[in-house]
C-alpha positions, 0 to 999 in steps of 0.5 A: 500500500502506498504512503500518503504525503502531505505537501505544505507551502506550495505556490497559489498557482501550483495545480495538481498536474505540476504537483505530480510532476513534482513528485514524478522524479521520485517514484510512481505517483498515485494521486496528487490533490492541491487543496482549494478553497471552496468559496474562491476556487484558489489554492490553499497553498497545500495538498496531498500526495500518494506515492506507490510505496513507503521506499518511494514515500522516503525519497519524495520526502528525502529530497523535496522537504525544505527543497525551494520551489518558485521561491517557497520552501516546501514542507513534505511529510508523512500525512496524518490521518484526521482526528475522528469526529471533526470539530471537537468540545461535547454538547452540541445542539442537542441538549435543553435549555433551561 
């Protein structure tokens, strides 16, 4: 099973073909995701990659993290699978009022 990576600091043009070029020189890529905001349609400035195996995972991160691309540092590691449940804190809504 692949390793998905996460990609932070990316360039707000950056879209998801030129973040599998990116990634392409390091291993066979399974998907590759830029992050938009949905209400303007632009880049969030980060997104995710999967690559084929955790040894090509290790050497996308090896050599693209901290590496400069179009003038930003890029930020590569291990994604972290989202906490459960969303937004935290108990209650919410359903409880009386008094």
């Amino acid at each position: 099973m692949g390793k998905k990576l996460y990609v932070g600091n990316l360039t707000y043009g950056m879209n998801d073909g030129d973040l599998q070029q990116l990634f392409n020189q390091h291993g066979t890529v399974s998907s590759a995701q830029v992050i938009m905001d949905r209400d303007t349609g632009r880049s969030k400035g980060f997104g995710f990659v999967e690559m084929g195996s955790d040894q090509e995972a290790q050497a996308a991160i090896a050599a693209l993290n901290g590496k400069e691309v179009d003038g930003r540092t890029l930020t590569v590691n291990e994604a972290r699978p989202k906490a459960e449940g969303g937004r935290g804190g108990g209650g919410g809504g359903g409880g009386r009022r008094y």
